[in-house]
Each structure stands twice: as C-alpha cells, then as structure tokens.
VOGU-3710 file (C-alpha; in Angstrom, 3 decimals, decimal comma):
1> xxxxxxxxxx> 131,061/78,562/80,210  129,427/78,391/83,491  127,084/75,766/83,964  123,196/76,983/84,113  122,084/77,227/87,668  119,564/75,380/88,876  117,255/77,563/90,437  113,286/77,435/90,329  111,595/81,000/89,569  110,612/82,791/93,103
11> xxxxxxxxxx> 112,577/80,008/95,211  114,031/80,930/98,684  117,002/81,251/100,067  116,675/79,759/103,219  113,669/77,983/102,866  113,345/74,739/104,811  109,717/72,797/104,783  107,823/72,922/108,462  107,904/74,962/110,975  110,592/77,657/111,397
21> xxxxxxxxxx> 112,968/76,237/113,859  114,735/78,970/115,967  117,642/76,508/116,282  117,709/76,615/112,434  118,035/80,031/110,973  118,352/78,387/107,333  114,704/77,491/107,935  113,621/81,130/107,813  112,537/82,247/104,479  114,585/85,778/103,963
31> xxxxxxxxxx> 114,636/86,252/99,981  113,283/85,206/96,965  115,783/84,296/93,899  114,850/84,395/90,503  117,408/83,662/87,162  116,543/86,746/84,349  115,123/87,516/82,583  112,029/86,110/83,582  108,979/85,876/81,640  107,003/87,132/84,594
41> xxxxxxxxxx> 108,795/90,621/84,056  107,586/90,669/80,615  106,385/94,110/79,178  106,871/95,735/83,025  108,998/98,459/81,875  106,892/99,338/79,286  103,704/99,368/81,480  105,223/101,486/84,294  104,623/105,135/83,439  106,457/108,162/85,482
51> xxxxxxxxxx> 107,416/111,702/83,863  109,488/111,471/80,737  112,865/110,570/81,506  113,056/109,241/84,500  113,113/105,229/84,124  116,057/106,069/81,735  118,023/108,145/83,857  117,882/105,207/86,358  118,788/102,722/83,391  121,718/105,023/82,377
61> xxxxxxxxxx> 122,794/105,119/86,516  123,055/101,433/86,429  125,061/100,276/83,380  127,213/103,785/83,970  127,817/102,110/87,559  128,233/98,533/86,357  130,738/100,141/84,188  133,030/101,575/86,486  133,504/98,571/88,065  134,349/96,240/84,826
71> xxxxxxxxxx> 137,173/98,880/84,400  138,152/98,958/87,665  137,272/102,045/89,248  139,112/102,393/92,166  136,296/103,570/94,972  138,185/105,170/97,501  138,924/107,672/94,268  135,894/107,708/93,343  132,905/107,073/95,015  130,811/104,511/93,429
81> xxxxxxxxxx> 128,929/102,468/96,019  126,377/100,861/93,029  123,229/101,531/95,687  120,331/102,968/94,292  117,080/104,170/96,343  114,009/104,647/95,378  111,369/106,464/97,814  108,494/108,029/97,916  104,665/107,317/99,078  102,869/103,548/98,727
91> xxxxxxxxxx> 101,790/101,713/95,793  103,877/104,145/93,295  105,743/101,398/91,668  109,041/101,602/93,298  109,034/98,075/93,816  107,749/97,094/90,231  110,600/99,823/88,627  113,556/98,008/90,459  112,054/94,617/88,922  111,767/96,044/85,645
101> xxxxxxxxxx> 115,104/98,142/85,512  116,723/94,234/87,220  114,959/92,668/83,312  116,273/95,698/81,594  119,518/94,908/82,767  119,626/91,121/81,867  119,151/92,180/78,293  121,349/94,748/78,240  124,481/92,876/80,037  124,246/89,502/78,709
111> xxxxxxxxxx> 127,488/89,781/76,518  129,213/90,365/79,671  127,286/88,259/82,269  126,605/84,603/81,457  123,660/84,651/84,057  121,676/87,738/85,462  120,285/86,727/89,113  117,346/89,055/91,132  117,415/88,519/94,703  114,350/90,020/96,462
121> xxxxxxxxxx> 115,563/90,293/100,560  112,123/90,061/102,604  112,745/92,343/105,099  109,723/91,457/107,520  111,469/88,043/107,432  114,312/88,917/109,064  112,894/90,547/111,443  110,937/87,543/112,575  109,708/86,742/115,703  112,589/85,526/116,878
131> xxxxxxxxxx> 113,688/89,101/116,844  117,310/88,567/118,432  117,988/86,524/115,633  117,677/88,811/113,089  121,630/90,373/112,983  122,689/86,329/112,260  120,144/86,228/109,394  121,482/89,311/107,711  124,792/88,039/107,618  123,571/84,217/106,783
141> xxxxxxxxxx> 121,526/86,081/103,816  124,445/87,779/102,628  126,715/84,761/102,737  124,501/83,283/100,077  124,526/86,447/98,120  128,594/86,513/98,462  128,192/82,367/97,213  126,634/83,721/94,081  128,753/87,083/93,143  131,651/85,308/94,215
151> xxxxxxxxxx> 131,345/83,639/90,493  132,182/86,806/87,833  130,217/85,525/85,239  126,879/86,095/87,482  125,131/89,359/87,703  123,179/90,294/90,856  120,819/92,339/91,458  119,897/92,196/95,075  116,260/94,627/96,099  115,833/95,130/99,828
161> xxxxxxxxxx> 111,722/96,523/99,855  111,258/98,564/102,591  114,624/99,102/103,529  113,592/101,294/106,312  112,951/98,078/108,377  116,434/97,037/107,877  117,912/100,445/107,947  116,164/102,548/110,815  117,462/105,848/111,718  119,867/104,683/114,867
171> xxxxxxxxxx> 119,778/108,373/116,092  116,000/107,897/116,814  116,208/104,750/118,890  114,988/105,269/121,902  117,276/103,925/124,776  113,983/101,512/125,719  114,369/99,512/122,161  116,366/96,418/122,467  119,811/96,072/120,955  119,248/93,749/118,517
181> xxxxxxxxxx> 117,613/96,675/116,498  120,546/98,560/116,438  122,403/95,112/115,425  120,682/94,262/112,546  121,151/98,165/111,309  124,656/97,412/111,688  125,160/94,050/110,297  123,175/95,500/107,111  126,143/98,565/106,724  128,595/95,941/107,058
191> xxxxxxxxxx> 127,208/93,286/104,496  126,990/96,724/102,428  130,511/97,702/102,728  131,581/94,391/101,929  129,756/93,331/98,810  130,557/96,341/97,023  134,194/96,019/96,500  132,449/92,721/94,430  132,043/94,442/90,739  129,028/92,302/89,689
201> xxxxxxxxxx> 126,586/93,272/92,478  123,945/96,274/92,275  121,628/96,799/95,180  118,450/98,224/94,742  116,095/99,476/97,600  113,001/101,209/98,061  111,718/103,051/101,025  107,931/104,589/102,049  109,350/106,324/104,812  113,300/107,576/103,522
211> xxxxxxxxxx> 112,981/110,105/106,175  113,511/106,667/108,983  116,302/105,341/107,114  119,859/105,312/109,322  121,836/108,442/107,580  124,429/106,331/107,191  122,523/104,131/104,632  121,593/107,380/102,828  125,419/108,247/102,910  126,247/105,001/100,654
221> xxxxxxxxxx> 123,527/105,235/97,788  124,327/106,732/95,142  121,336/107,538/93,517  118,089/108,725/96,017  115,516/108,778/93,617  111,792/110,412/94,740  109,095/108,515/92,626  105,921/110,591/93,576  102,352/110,423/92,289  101,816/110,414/88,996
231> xxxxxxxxxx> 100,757/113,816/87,509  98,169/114,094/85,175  99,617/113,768/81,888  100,779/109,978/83,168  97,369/109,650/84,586  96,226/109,805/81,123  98,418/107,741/79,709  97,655/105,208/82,466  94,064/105,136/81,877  94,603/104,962/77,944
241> xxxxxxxxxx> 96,784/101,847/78,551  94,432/99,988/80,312  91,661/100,861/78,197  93,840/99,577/74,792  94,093/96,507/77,005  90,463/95,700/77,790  89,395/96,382/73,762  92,440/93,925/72,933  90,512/91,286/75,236  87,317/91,610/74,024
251> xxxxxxxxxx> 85,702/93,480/77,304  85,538/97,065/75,868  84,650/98,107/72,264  87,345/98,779/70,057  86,926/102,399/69,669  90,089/104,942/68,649  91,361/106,851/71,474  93,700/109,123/69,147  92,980/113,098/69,725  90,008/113,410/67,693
261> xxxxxxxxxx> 87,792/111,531/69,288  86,285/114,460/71,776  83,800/112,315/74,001  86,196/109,942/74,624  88,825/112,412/75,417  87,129/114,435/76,863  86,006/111,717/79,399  89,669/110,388/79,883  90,215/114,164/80,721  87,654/114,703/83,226
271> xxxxxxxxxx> 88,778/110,901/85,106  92,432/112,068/84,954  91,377/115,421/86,365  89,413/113,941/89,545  92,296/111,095/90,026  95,320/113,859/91,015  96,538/112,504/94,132  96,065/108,998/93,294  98,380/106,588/93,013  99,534/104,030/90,061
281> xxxxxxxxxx> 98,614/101,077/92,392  94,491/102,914/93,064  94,843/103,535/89,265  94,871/100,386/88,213  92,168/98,834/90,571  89,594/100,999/88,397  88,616/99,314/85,524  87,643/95,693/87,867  86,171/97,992/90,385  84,408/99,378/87,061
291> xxxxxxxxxx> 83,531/96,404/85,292  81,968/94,548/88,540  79,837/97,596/90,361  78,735/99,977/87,833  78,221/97,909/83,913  74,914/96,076/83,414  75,907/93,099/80,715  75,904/89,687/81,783  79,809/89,317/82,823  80,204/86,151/81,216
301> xxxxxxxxxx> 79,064/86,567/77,638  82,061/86,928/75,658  80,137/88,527/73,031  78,918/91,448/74,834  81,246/94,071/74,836  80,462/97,541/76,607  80,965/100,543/74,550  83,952/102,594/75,208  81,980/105,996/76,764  79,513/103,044/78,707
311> xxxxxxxxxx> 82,476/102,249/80,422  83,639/105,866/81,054  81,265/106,547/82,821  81,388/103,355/85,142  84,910/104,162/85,483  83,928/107,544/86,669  81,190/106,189/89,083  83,691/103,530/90,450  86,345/106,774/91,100  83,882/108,929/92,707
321> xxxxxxxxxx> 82,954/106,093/95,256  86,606/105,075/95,854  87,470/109,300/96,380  84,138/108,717/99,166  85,236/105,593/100,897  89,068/107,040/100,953  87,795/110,458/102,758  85,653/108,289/105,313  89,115/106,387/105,957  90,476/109,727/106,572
331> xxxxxxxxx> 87,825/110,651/108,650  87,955/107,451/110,740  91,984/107,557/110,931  91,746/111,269/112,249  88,575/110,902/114,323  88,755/112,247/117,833  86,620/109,786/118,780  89,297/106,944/118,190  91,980/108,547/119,801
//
C-alpha cells in the first residue's frame, strides 16, 4: 500500500518563503495541490446547478476516459487525449464544476486509486514578471506533476483556469510580441503530449475566451464543453436553494416553497424572470446584497427572522439596483467620452 502523502490542503508546488528569486524558479508559486476528497469540496456538486444532464455527461466523459486507459487503449487507435474544456462567459462555475467533478471522481475511483490528487496550475503565475522565464516553469511544473503520476496508485487531476493565458492562439501573435509567448504555448503542447501516454492523469481546463486558445490545444481535448448562463428554470432552482439555506440558519422564516404556495412563487418567478442574463456567480451575491441594503431588523438578533415574502422583496430591490449599476458600467465601458 502506498504510504499517505504528506501534503497540507491548498499547499504549493513551488512555493519557497520570501521574495521570488529570479535565480530560483522553485520559489515561484505555480499550483496549488490538494489530496481528495477534501472536505472543502463538500456538497459542491450538489450546489452547482446547469440544465439537466449536463454535470453527468461530464462525469460519464471522465470515468469512460479513465477507463480506456486502465485497459490499455492504445491512442494512436483511438484517440483519447483525457483533456476536457470547459468555456464559456465569467463567473458560470466552470472553475467550481472541474473541482466538483475532481471530488466526484475521488469517490468514484478509490477501489482503483489509493490516493486521488487535484492540482490547480495558476496560470498568472507562470507568467510572472519575469516573463522569459515562464517556458522553464511550465516544464519545472510538469516535472512535479510527472513525480506524482509517475506512482500508479495516484490519481491526478491537474485544472489549468484560464487556459487561454497558457494556450494563446499562436496564429494571432503579432510579429511585435516577444518569443517567450510563443514558448510557453509550446512547452504547454509538449508537457500535454507527454503526460497523456501516463493512464492516471486527467486534465481539466476552463477558458473565458476559447475563441484565443492555440487551435492546436483545441485539437487535443476531447470534450469542449460550453457552460453558458443559466436559463430560467436553474435560476429558480438557484434562488430556491439559497433561500432553503437562509431558513435552515435561522435568517429567513421557515416558510414552504413547494408549488402551492402562490406569493412565494410567484415572487421567485418574477426575480427569476428579471435575472435572465445573469450569471451563477451575480446570483449568489443576492441574498447578502439583500440582507445588508434593503431588510430593516437589527442584523444581529438571532431571534429576528424576516419573513420569507419580506425578503422577496429585498431580494428584488437589491436585483433591480445591481441590473442599474451593471447598465451604468456598460455605459461607462462604451462611453465615447473614455475612448
């Protein structure tokens, strides 16, 4: 059995106490390591809502992929790169999802894998200010990943965020940029290429801006998932979920919120109606934004708990002024004036 590693949750690869030292690249911070699962991921999956579907489809990609490689696949037959990409606009979850599906994946694998390791790569890291230094970094990074697939009984899950900063479109370099751009674009293909003849290794990426990433990155995932805004029916959903939670601390009323109860609903209704075009990450900011501007109790008496359509309607008061201040960011963004 292979002896438990010692690893502190979130610790760095690469990360030396000081200063960063440009003489000493293993000084640089470039990923965060974390043994699962992790109690921190607890109840993630669960909380992240998309259309129905679509967080199992991914779950079904990964152990189908995982798979092929414990029977030996052979790739150049078929193609089975175990990349997965997820893009699509900010503060969607993308990041949150590859966490989640990492958890899902400990559970699910541990009568194969003694250990189940996430490796989060900080891409704005790497591309530090010691810019030139960022192609050595990739492959230092990847050395340490290669020191912990290179034991079988370890699965690793390795999620480059933003890959796009790691991975931009070579074809749209402009013959000004400096070469070490194009480097590190190239180092990361070739780390690629070599991990995955390891079977134990799944990389995970996400991407606000797929349409910058090299198409030679796109080539090699598998799977290009689009995680967009979540429509109404998981707006709903969303807003019921964090409304079960404040009633289960004490903050809201305990009120039902099954079909039935028409004010209610009919509120939820109205809040998922205005919130279209929102996403997950705005969602969720709601109910503080709520609770801090637009509800009269005294915050800090346990015992007063606001009434379920009381807090409604602050929720609805709290959207309208976020919908305002996010059109006068448009309007500032876009204004001639600025330009």
């Amino acid at each position: 059995m292979t002896q438990r590693p010692e690893l502190r949750s979130g610790g760095g690869f690469f990360d030396g106490e000081g200063d960063v030292n440009p003489d000493d690249l293993d000084s640089v911070i470039s990923a965060n390591h974390v043994l699962l699962p992790a109690s921190e991921f607890v109840g993630l999956w669960d909380n992240l809502i998309y259309e129905e579907g679509l967080k199992e489809k991914l779950l079904k990609f990964a152990l189908s992929a995982l798979s092929f490689s414990q029977h030996n696949v052979d790739s150049n037959v078929i193609a089975c790169n175990r990349l997965l990409l997820l893009h699509g606009p900010p503060g969607t979850g993308k990041t949150s999802l590859c966490k989640a599906l990492a958890q899902k994946l400990a559970v699910r694998t541990q009568k194969n894998y003694a250990y189940t390791h996430l490796v989060e790569i900080n891409s704005h890291s790497l591309f530090s200010k010691w810019f030139s230094e960022s192609g050595k970094l990739v492959a230092r990074l990847f050395g340490k990943i290669g020191e912990l697939v290179a034991d079988r009984n370890n699965l690793v899950c390795v999620l480059i965020d933003e890959v796009e900063s790691l991975a931009y479109q070579r074809s749209a370099m402009s013959s000004n940029e400096p070469r070490d751009a194009m480097r590190v674009v190239n180092a990361v293909l070739t780390q690629l290429d070599d991990i995955k003849d390891c079977p134990n290794v799944l990389i995970l990426a996400t991407s606000n801006l797929a349409h910058s990433i090299d198409l030679a990155f796109l080539d090699r995932a598998d799977i290009r998932q689009y995680i967009g805004l979540p429509a109404i029916s998981a707006i709903v959903s969303i807003y019921k979920s964090m409304l079960t939670e404040l009633m289960a601390r004490g903050i809201v009323r305990t009120e039902p919120l099954e079909r039935g109860q028409e004010d209610s609903e009919d509120l939820i209704s109205s809040l998922a109606e205005r919130s279209v075009g929102l996403s997950g990450r705005t969602l969720r900011k709601l109910p503080l934004l709520a609770h801090a501007q637009h509800t009269s109790r005294d915050l800090f008496q346990v015992d007063q708990k606001i009434t379920l359509s009381d807090f409604l309607d602050a929720m609805l008061l709290a959207l309208e002024q976020l919908l305002a201040e996010k059109q006068h960011l448009k309007l500032e963004t876009y204004s001639p004036d600025m330009a």
